[in-house]
C-alpha positions in Angstrom: 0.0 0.0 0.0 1.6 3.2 -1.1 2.3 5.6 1.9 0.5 8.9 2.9 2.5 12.6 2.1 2.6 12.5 6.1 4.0 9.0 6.8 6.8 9.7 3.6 7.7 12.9 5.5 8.0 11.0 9.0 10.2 8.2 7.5 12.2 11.6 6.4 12.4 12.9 10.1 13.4 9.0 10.9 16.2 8.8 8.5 17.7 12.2 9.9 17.6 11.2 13.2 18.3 7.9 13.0 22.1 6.9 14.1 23.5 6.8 10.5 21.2 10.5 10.3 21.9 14.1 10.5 24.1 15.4 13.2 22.3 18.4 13.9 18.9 16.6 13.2 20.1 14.1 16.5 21.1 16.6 18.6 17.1 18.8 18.7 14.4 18.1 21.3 11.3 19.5 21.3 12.8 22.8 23.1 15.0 23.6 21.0 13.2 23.3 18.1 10.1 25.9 19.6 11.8 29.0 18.3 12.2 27.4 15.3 8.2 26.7 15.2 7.6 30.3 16.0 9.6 31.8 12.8 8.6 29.0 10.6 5.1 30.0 11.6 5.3 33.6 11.3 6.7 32.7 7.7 3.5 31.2 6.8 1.7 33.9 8.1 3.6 36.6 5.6 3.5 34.2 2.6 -0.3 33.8 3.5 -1.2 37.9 3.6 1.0 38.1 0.7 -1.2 35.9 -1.7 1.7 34.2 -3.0 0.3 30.4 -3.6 3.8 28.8 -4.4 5.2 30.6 -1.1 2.2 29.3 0.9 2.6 25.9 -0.1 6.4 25.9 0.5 6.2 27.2 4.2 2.7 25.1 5.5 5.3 22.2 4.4 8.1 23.7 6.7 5.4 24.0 9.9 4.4 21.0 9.1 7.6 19.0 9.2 8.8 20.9 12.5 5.1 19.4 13.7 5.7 16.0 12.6 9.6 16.4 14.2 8.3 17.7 17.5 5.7 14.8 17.7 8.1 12.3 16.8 10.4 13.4 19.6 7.4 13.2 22.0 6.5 9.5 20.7 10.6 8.1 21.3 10.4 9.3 24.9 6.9 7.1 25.1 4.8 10.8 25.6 2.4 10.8 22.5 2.3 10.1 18.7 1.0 12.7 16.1 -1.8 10.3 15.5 -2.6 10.6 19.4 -2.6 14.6 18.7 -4.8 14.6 16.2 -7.3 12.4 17.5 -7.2 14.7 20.7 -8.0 17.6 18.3 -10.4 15.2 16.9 -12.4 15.0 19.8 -12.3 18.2 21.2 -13.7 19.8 17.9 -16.7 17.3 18.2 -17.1 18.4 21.8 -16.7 22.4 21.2 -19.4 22.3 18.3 -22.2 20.4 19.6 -24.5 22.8 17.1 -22.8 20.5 14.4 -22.4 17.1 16.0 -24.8 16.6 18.4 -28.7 18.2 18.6 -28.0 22.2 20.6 -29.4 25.0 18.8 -28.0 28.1 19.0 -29.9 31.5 18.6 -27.0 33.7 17.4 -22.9 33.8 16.6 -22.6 35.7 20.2 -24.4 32.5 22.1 -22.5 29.8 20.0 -19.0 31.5 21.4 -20.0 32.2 24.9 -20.6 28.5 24.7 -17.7 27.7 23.0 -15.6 29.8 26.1 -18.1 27.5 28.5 -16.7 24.5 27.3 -13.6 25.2 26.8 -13.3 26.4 30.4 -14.9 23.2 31.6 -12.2 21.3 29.9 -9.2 22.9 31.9 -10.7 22.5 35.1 -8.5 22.4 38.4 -7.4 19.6 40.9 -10.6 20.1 42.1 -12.8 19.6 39.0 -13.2 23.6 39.3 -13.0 25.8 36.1 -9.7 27.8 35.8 -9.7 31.5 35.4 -11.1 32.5 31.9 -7.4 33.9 30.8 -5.2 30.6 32.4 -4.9 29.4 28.8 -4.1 32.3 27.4 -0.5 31.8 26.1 2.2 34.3 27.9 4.4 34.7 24.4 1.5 36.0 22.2 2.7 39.0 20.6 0.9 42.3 22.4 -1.5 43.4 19.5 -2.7 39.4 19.3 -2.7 38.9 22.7 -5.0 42.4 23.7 -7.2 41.1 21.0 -7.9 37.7 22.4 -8.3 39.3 25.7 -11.1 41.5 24.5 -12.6 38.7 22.7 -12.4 36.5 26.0 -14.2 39.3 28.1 -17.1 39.7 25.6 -17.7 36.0 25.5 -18.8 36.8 29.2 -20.6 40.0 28.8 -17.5 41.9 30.2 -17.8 44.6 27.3 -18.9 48.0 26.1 -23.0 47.0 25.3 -22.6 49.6 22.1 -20.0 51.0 19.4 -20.3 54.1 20.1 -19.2 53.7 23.8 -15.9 51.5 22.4 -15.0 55.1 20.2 -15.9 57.1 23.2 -13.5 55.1 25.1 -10.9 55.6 22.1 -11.6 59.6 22.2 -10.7 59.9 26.0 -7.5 57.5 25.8 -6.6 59.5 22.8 -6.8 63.1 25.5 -5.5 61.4 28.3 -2.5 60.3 25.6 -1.9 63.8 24.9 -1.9 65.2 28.4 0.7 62.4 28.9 2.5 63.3 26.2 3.1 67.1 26.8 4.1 66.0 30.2 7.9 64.8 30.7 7.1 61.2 32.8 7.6 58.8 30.3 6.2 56.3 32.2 3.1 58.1 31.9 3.6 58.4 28.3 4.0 54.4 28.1 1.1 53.8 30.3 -1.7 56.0 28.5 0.0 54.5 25.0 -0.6 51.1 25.9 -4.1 51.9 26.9 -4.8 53.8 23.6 -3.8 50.6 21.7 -5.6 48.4 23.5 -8.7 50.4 23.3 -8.2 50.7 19.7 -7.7 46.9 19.6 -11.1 46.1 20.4 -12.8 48.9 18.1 -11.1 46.8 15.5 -13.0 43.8 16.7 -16.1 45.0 16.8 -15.7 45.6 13.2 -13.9 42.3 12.5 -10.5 43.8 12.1 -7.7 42.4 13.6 -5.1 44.9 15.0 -1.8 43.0 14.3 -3.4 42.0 10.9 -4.1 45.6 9.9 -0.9 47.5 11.2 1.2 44.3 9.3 -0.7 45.3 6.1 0.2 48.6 7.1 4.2 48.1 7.6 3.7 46.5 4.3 2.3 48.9 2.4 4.6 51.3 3.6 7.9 49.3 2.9 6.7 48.5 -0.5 6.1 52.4 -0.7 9.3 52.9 0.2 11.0 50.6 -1.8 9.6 52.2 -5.1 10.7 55.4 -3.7 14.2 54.3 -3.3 13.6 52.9 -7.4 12.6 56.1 -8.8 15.6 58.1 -7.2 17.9 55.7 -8.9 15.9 56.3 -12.1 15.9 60.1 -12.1 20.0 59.3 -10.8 19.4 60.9 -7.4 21.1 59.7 -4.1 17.7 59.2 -2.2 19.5 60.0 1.0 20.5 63.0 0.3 16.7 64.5 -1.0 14.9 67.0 0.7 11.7 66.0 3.0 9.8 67.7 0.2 11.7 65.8 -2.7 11.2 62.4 -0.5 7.3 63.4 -0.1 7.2 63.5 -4.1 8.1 60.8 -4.3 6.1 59.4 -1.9 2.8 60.6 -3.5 4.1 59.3 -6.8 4.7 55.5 -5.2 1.3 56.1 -3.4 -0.8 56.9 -6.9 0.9 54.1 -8.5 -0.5 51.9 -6.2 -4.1 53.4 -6.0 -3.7 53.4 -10.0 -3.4 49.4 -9.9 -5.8 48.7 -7.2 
């Protein structure tokens, strides 16, 4: 019987880590692969906002086989098999969307995910069969723009939200004053403080309207650097030293890189 794309890939991991293997391959554990996970992941993440299908495929492969590696170091040491992952993920996909696999009816999005934070709560009880606290699983190494969105997310699940719009912009407008009063001041602590607070205000106005924060401000960055890089391009063309332009020579450029863009879109 001819093998599966995952069970070719795992006689792969096999081979390199087998004695006759890689040496580098021998040496990782599951810890020292974890950074690896996290920049392989954010690599998907840019080839997936930037559309490119060929650069998608390429990196989901290199998640995958760092997934496949990490579970097969888990399975030597007797812990779990990827199989025993996936069929945990199995069942607790069943059990999170009873609306699909079982006979609940749910009136609205908002019920279905204040039920989906119910059960998911249930399921990392205490010692004591008690529910932990509704952040316990929220993971400490999210990056900040993430992790302030999940936490809004998590506190309107249980009604621990603004009832309107309106009130989430209200709240924006009076983080955005108290951000200037702290920023004509000289405590930068202050400054820091009433920054975050602005961000994380903002955060959730973007979730109200489905926008994710990190999402928007990486489309943002990217927008900008491809800006830039254009900018940088039509110095060289007109054989000017970009550097050494004026503001007002950069911003004409600017507009034109800007107009380009808005010309193709």
């Amino acid at each position: 019987m001819e093998k599966s794309a995952v069970e070719e890939l795992q006689a792969v991991i096999d081979k390199l880590t087998s004695p006759e293997g890689c040496p580098w391959d021998k040496e990782q554990t599951a810890q020292s692969l974890a950074d690896y996970v996290i920049e392989e992941s954010h690599e998907l993440v840019s080839a997936i906002r930037s559309g490119n299908v060929a650069d998608i495929r390429e990196e989901l492969g290199d998640v995958a086989f760092l997934l496949l590696f990490v579970a097969r170091l888990y399975e030597k040491e007797g812990q779990f098999s990827f199989a025993d992952a996936l069929n945990n993920n199995k069942a607790k996909m069943i059990r999170r969307h009873p609306h699909v696999f079982g006979d609940t009816v749910f009136d609205s999005l908002d019920e279905q995910l204040k039920a989906w934070e119910k059960i998911k709560r249930a399921e990392h009880a205490d010692e004591e069969g008690k529910p932990k606290g509704l952040y316990d699983s929220l993971p400490e190494s999210l990056p900040p723009l993430l992790k302030a969105y999940r936490i809004h997310s998590k506190a309107a699940r249980v009604g621990f939200t603004w009832p309107e719009d309106e009130e989430v912009e209200q709240q924006v407008e009076a983080e955005w004053l108290e951000w200037l009063d702290a920023s004509a001041s000289n405590d930068a602590e202050a400054q820091k403080h009433e920054l975050g607070d602005l961000l994380f205000s903002i955060t959730e106005l973007g979730r109200r309207k489905g926008i994710k924060a990190s999402e928007a401000l990486d489309l943002a960055t990217r927008r900008f650097l491809k800006r830039f890089a254009r900018m940088e391009e039509l110095a060289r063309q007109q054989g000017q030293d970009f550097t050494a332009l004026s503001l007002d020579e950069k911003d004409e450029l600017w507009n034109t890189a800007k107009a380009e863009e808005e010309a193709r879109s």
